[in-house]
C-alpha positions as CSV (number, residue, x, y, z in Angstrom):
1,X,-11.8,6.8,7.2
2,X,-8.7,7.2,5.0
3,X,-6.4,5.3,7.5
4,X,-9.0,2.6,8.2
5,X,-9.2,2.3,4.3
6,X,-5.5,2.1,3.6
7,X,-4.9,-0.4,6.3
8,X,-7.7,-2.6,5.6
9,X,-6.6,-2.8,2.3
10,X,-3.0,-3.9,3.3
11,X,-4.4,-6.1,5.9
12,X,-6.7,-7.6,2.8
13,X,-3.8,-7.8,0.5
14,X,-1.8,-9.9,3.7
15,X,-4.6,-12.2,4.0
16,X,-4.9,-13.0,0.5
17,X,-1.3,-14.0,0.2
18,X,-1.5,-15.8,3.1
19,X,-4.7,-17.5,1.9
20,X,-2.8,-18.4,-1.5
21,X,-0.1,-19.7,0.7
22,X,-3.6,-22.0,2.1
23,X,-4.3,-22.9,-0.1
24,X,-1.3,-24.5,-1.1
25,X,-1.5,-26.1,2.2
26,X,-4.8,-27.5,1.3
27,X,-3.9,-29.0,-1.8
28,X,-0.8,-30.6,-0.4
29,X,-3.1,-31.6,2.1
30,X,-5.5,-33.5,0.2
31,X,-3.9,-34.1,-3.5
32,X,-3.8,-38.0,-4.3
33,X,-1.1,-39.4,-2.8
34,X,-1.0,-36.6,0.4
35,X,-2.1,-36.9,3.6
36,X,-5.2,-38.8,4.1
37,X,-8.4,-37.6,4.9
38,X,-8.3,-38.2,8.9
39,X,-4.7,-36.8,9.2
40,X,-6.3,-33.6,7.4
41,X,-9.2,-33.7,9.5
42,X,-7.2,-33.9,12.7
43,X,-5.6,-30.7,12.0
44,X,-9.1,-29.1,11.5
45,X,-9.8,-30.6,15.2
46,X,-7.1,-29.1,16.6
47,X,-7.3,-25.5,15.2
48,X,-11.3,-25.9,16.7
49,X,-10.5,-27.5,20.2
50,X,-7.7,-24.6,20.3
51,X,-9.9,-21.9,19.8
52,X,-12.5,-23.3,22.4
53,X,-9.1,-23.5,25.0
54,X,-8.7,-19.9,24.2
55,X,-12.2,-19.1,24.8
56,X,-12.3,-20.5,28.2
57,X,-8.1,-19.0,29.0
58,X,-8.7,-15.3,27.6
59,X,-11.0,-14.2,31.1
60,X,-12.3,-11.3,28.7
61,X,-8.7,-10.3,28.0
62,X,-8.8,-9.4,24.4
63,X,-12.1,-7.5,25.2
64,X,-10.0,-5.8,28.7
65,X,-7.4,-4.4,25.9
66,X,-9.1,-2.7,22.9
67,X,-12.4,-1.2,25.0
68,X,-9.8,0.4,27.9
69,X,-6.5,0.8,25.9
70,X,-7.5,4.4,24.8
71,X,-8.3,5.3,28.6
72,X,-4.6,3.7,30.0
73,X,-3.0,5.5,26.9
74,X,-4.3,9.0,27.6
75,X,-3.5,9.1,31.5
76,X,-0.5,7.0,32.1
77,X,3.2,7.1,30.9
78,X,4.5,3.8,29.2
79,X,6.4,2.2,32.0
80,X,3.3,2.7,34.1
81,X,0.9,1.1,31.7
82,X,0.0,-1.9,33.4
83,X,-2.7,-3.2,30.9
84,X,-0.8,-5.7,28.6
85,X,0.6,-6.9,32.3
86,X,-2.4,-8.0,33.7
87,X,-4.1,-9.3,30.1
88,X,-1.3,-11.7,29.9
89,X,-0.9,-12.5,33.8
90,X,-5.2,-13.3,33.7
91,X,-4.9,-15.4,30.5
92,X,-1.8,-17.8,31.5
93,X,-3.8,-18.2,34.9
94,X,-6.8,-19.1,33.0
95,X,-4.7,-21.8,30.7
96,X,-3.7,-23.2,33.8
97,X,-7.0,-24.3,34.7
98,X,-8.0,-25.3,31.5
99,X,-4.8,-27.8,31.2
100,X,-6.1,-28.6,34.8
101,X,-9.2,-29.3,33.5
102,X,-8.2,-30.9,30.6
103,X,-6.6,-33.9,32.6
104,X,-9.5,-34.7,34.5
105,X,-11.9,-34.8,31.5
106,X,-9.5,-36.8,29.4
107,X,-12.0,-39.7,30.1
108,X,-14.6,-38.3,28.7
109,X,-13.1,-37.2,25.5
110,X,-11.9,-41.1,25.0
111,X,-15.2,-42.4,25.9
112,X,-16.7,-39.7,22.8
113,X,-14.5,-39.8,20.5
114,X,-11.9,-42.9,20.7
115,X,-14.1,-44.9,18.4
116,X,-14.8,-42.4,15.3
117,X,-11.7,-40.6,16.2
118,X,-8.9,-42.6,17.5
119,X,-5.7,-39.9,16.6
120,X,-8.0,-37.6,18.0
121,X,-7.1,-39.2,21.4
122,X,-3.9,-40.4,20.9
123,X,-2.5,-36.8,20.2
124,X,-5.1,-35.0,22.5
125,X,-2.0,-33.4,25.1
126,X,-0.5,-31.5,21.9
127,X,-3.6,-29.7,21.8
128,X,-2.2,-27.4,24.7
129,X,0.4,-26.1,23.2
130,X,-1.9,-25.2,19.9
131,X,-4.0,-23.6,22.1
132,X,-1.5,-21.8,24.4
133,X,0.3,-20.3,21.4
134,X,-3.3,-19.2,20.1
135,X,-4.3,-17.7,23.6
136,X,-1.0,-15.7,24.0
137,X,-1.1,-14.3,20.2
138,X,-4.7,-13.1,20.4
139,X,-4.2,-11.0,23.3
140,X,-1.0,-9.5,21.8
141,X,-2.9,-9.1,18.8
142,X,-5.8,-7.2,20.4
143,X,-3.2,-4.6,22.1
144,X,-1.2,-4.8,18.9
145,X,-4.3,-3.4,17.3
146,X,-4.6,-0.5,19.5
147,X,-0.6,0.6,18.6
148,X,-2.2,0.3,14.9
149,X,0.1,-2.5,13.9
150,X,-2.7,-4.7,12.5
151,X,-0.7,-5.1,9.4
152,X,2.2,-7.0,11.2
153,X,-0.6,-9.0,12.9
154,X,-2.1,-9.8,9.9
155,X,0.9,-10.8,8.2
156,X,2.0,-13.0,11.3
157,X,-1.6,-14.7,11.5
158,X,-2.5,-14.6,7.7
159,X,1.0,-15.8,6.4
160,X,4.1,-16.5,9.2
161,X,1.3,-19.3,10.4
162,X,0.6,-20.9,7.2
163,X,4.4,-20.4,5.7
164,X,4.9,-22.8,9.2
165,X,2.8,-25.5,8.3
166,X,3.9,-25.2,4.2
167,X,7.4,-25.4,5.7
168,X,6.4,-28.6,7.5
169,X,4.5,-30.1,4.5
170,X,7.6,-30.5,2.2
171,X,9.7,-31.6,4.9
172,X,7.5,-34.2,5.8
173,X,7.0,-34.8,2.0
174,X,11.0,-34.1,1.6
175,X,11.7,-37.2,4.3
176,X,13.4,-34.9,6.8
177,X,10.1,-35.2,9.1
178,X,9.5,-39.0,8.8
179,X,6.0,-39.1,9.8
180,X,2.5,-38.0,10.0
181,X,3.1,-38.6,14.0
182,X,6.7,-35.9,14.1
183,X,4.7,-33.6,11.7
184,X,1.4,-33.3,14.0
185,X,3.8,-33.2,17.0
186,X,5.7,-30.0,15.4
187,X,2.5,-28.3,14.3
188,X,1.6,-28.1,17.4
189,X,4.1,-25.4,18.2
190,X,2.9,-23.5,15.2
191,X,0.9,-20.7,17.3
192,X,3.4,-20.3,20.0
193,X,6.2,-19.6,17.3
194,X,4.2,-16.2,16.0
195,X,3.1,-15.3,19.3
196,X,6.9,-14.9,19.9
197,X,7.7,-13.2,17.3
198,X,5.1,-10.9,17.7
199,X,6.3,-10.4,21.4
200,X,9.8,-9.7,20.3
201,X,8.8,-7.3,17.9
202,X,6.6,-5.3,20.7
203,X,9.4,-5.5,22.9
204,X,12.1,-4.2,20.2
205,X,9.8,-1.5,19.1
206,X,9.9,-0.6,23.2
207,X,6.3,-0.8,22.8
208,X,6.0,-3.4,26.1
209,X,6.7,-2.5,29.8
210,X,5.4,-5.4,31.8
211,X,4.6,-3.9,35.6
212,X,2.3,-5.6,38.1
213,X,1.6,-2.2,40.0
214,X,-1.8,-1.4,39.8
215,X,-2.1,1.9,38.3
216,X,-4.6,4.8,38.5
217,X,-6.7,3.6,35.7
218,X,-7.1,0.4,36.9
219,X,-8.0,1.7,39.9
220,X,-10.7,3.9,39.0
221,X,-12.1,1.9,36.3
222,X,-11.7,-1.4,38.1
223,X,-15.5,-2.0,38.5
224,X,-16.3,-1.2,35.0
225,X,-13.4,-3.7,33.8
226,X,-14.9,-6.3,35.9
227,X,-18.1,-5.7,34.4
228,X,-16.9,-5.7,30.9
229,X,-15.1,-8.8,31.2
230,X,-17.2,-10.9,33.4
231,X,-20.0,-10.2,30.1
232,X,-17.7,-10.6,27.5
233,X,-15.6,-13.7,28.6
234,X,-18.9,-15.6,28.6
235,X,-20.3,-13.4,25.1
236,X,-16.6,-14.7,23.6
237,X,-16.8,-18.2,24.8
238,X,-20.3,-19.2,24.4
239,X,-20.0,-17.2,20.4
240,X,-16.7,-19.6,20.2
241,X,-18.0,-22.9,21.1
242,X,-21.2,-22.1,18.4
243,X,-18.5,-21.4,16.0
244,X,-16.5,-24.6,16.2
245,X,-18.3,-26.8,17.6
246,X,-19.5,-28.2,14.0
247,X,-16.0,-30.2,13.2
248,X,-16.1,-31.4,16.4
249,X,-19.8,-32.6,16.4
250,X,-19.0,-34.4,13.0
251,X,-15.7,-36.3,14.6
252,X,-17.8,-37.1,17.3
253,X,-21.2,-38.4,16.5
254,X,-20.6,-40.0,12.7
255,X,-18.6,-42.7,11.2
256,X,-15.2,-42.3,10.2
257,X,-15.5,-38.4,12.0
258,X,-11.9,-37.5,11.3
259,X,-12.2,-38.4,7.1
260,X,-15.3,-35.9,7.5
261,X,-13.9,-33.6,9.7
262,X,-11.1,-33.5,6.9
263,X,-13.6,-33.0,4.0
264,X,-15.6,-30.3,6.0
265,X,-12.6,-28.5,6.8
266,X,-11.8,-28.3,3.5
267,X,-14.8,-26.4,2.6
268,X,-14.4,-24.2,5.5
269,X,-10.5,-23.4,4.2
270,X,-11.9,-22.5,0.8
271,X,-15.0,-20.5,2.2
272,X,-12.4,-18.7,4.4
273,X,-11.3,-16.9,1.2
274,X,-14.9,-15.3,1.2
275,X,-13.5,-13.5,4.8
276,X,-10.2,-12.2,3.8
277,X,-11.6,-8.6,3.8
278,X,-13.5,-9.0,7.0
279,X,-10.6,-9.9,8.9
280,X,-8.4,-6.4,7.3
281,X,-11.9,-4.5,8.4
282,X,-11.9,-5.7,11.7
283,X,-8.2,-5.7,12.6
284,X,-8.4,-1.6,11.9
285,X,-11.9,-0.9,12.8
286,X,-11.2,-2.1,16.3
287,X,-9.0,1.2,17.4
288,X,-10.9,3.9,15.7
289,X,-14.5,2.2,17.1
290,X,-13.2,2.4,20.9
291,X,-11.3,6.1,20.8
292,X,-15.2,6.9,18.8
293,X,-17.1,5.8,21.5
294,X,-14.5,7.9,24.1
295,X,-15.4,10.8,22.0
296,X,-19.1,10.2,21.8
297,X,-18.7,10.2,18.1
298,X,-21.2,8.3,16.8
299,X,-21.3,10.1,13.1
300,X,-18.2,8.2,12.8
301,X,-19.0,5.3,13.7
302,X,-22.2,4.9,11.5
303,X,-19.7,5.9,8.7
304,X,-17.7,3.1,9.4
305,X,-20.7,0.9,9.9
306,X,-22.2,1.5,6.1
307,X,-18.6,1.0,5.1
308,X,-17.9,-1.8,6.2
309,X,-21.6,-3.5,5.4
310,X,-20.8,-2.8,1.5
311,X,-17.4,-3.1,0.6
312,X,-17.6,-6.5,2.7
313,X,-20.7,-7.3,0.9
314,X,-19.3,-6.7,-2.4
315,X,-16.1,-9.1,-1.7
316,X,-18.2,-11.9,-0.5
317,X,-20.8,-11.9,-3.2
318,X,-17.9,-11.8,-5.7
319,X,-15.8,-14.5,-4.2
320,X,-18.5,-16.9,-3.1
321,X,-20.0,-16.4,-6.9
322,X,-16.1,-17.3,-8.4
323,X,-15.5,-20.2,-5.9
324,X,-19.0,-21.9,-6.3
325,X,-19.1,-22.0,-9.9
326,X,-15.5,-23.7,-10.1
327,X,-16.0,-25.8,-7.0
328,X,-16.1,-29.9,-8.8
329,X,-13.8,-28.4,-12.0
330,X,-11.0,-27.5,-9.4
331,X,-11.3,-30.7,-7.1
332,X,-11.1,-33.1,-10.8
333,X,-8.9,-30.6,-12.2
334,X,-6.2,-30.2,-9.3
335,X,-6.5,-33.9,-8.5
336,X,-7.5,-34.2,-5.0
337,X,-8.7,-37.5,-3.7
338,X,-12.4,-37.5,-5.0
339,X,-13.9,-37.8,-1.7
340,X,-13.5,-34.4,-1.2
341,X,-16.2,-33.7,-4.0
342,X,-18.8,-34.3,-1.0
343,X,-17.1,-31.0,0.5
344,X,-18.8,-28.6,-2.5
345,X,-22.8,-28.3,-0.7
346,X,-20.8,-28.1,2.4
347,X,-19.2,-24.9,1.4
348,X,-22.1,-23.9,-0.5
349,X,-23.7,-23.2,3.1
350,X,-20.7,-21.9,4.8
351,X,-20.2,-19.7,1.8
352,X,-23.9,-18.3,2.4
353,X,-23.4,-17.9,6.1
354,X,-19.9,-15.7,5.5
355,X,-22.2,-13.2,3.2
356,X,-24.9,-12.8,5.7
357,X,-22.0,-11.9,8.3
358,X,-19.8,-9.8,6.3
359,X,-23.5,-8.2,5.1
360,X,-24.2,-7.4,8.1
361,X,-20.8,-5.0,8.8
362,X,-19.1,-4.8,11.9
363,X,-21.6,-5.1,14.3
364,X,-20.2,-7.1,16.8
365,X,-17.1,-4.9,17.0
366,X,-19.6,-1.8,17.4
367,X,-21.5,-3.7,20.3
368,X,-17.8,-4.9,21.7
369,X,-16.1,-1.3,22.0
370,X,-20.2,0.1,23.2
371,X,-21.1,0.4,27.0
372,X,-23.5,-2.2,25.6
373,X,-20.9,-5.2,25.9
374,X,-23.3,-6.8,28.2
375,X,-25.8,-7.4,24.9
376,X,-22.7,-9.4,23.2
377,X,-23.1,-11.7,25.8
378,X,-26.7,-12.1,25.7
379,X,-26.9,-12.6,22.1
380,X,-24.3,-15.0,22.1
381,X,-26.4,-17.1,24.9
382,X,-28.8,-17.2,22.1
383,X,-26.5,-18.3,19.2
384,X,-25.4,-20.9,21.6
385,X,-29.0,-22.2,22.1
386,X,-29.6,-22.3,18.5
387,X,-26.1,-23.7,17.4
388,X,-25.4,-27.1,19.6
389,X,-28.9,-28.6,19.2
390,X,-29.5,-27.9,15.4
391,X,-25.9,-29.0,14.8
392,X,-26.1,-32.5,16.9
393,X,-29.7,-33.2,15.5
394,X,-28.7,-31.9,11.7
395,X,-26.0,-34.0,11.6
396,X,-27.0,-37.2,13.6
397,X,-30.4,-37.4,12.6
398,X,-30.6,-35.9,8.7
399,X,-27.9,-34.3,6.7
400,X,-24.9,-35.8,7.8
401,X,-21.6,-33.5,7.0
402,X,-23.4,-31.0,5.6
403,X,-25.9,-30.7,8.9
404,X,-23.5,-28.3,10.7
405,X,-23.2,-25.8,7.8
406,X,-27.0,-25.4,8.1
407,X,-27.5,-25.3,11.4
408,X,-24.7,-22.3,11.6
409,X,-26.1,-20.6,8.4
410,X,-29.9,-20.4,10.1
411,X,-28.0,-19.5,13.8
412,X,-25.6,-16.8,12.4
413,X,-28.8,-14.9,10.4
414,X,-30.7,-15.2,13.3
415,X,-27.9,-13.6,15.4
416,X,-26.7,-11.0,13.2
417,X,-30.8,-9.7,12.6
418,X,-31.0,-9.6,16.4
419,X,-28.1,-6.9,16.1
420,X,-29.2,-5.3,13.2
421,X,-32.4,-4.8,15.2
422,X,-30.6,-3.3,18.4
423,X,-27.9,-1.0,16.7
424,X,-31.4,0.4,14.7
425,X,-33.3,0.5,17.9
426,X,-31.1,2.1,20.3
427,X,-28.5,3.9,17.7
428,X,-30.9,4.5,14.8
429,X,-27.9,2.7,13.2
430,X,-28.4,0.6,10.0
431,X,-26.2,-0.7,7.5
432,X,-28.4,-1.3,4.8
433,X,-29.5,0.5,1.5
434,X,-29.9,0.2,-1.9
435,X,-26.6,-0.3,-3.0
436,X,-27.0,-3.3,-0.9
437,X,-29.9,-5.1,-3.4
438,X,-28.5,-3.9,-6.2
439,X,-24.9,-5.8,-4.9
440,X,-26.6,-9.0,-4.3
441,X,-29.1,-8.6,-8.0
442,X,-25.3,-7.9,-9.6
443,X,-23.8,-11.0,-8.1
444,X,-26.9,-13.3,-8.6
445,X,-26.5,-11.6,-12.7
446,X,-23.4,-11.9,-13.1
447,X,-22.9,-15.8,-11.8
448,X,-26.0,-17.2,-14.3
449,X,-25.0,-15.2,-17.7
450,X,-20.9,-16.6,-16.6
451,X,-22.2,-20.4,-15.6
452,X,-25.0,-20.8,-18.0
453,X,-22.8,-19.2,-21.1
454,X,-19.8,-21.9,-20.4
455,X,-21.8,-24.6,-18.3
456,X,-20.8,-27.7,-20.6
457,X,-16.8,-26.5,-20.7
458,X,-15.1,-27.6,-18.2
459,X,-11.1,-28.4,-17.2
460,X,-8.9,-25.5,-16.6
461,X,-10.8,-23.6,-19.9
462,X,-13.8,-23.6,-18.4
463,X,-13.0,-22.3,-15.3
464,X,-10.9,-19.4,-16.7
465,X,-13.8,-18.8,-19.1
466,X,-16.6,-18.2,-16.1
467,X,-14.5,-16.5,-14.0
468,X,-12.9,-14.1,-16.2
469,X,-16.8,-13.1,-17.5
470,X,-18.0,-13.0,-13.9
471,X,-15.0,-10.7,-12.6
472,X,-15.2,-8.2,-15.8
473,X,-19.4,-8.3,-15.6
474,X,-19.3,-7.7,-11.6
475,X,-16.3,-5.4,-11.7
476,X,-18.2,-3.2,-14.2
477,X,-21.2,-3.3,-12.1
478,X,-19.7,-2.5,-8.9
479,X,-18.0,1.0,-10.6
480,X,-20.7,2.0,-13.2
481,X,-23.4,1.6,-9.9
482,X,-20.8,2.9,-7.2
483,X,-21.9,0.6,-5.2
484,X,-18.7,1.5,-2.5
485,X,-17.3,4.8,-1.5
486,X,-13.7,3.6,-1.4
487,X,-14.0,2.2,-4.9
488,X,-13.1,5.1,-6.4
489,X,-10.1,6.4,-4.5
490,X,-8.2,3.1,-4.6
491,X,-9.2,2.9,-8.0
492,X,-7.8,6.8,-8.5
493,X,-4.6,5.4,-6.4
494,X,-4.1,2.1,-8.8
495,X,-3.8,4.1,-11.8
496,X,-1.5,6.6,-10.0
497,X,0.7,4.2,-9.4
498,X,0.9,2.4,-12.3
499,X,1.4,5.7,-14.4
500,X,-1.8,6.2,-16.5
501,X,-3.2,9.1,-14.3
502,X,-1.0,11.8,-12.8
503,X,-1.2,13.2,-9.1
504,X,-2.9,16.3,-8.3
């Protein structure tokens, strides 16, 4: 668990740097005097739109890499491995026909959204290359993963991408990029800049050899591969469309859908702070899960199961109790365009949904790397069923922009309980226990005593004030109770390095 630990802390400590560097974005984003509200809210579209074009491109690709990687590495010799060959062959053929497809539907996507959504339209081809570059990173991410480099990965996804955009920001707001329509253009090739840069460095690191002769292993395992992916590319796309599909319903069925796509993807930005730690878990969970389930080693991967359930617990409670008692303060107090005040019950949804799935541990990555793949895929049919109608008829009918952050915070429970119930059934594998309540009851504590004590302070005071209480009253909690076993190693390994306690 040691490695795990080290590199999902490094992989955290990426993705909060590269959320900082968000949130920069963001508030150059939607400051007075930025960008407006729709321009925002078209970038929102296309980081949505590009992950449902991955979704249909990938053929199961990602899944193909990190549940057979271990089985290629073991039997073949590098210039023989033919997995990363085929992964990438199988994912430009299924971009192809989902440009292909694109063309003949453009029709369609006019007659929904040219009214609420005009830019929407009118930039719809630069989608592709958004969603190329996304469906060519992934898939070198996911055998990335398995070579244990989920720190460069992180770095490229968490901070090269973002550091792109900021770049493009203060040009735009320097005068060298002219206008909103060269900017959108440009970020467009965001995602196919890191994807080759992390090809490069696979290839200097002598890490690729691209062969399209079929080798032993994918000989003998060819059926099972089939199976796998033929499950999990419809698991994958089915749990991606339920995922996005809420900007896109709000630029499609209300008024002035981009300006509310913009405000809802501003909560979603700030609520993605609540995930950093689950994306640093999942990103070195994924390789030790597979090789555990080659060696039958399922003591392991219950360890990493409870593991994972608390310390991601633990970060979400604390960051969705920080952000949610600062929420109006920093909109007034950083001076974005007021408007985006109507963002704060969106997030306070979303914020709830992230905690029930970090809660909840790495379930789906247990289920992925299983020779249960085929239950992904059902329970995805099942999120799918829940998502698209209670997000059309939530937001059409009664809550407006805030609709799809309750529809996907009922779906999500609902989906993570049915595999908390089938890891327990078949695995008698559960995340749960009492450091679990008494996480939530310290979070729940700790946000009333910091909100109550300064609730009529506000400005920059006030907000320093709450959180500083709620970080040193949850902080305390979390290492008096030892609520998480890797608490008290990093903590051993923080004063180590700063000096105050020797090494052994």
């Amino acid at each position: 668990m040691s490695q795990i630990r080290k590199q999902s802390i490094i992989s955290s400590v990426l993705v909060y740097i590269g959320f900082l560097i968000g949130f920069i974005n963001t508030y150059l984003f939607t400051r007075e005097g930025g960008f407006t509200q729709s321009q925002y809210g078209l970038t929102g579209i296309f980081v949505a739109v590009a992950n449902i074009m991955y979704s249909f491109a990938n053929f199961g690709m990602a899944a193909y890499v990190t549940k057979f990687y271990p089985y290629y590495r073991d039997n073949l010799p590098r210039k023989k491995n033919d997995l990363l060959s085929w992964a990438l062959l199988f994912s430009l053929v299924g971009f192809c026909l989902v440009v292909v497809a694109g063309i003949l539907f453009k029709d369609l996507v006019v007659r929904k959204y040219g009214t609420n959504a005009p830019d929407f339209v009118r930039y719809y081809y630069y989608i592709f290359p958004f969603g190329l570059g996304l469906t060519l990173f992934t898939i070198l991410e996911a055998y990335a993963w398995q070579l244990k480099k989920s720190i460069l990965t992180n770095y490229l996804r968490e901070i090269q991408f973002r550091v792109f955009t900021t770049l493009l920001i203060v040009l735009t707001f320097a005068g060298l990029i002219t206008s909103f329509d060269l900017f959108i253009k440009l970020f467009s090739f965001t995602y196919l800049a890191i994807a080759a840069i992390l090809l490069a460095s696979l290839v200097l690191g002598r890490h690729v050899s691209l062969t399209f002769s079929v080798s032993i292993v994918t000989r003998k395992f060819f059926r099972k591969i089939m199976h796998l992916i033929s499950f999990v590319y419809g698991g994958n796309m089915v749990f991606t469309i339920s995922i996005v599909f809420d900007t896109i319903i709000i630029a499609a069925v209300l008024p002035d859908g981009l300006a509310l796509a913009g405000i809802y993807t501003l909560a979603q930005n700030i609520a993605s702070l609540i995930q950093a730690p689950q994306r640093g878990v999942i990103s070195s969970s994924i390789g030790p899960l597979s090789q555990a389930w080659k060696n039958k080693d399922l003591a392991r991967i219950n360890r990493i199961y409870h593991s994972s359930s608390i310390n991601q617990l633990i970060f979400s409670v604390a960051m969705f109790a920080l952000i949610w008692m600062n929420f109006n303060d920093a909109v007034l107090n950083f001076h974005l365009q007021h408007r985006y005040l109507e963002a704060a019950m969106v997030f306070f949804y979303i914020g709830l949904m992230r905690i029930v799935d970090m809660g909840t541990g790495v379930n789906s990555q247990i289920i992925v790397t299983s020779t249960f793949w085929r239950f992904d895929f059902i329970t995805g049919i099942i999120l799918l069923a829940l998502t698209l109608p209670l997000n059309y008829v939530f937001t059409k009918y009664y809550f407006g922009v805030t609709g799809p952050a309750i529809a996907n915070l009922i779906s999500l429970t609902v989906y993570n309980l049915i595999r908390y119930w089938f890891l327990y059934a078949r695995f008698s594998m559960q995340p749960f226990s009492l450091k679990t309540l008494y996480t939530l009851l310290l979070g729940i504590g700790g946000y009333v005593l910091s909100y109550y004590i300064f609730r009529d302070m506000h400005g920059f005071a006030g907000m320093i004030l709450r959180s500083a209480l709620f970080v040193f009253v949850f902080v305390s909690g979390v290492k008096w109770l030892e609520l998480s076993p890797d608490v008290k190693p990093v903590w051993q390994t923080m004063l180590k390095k700063l000096g105050i306690k020797k090494g052994d």
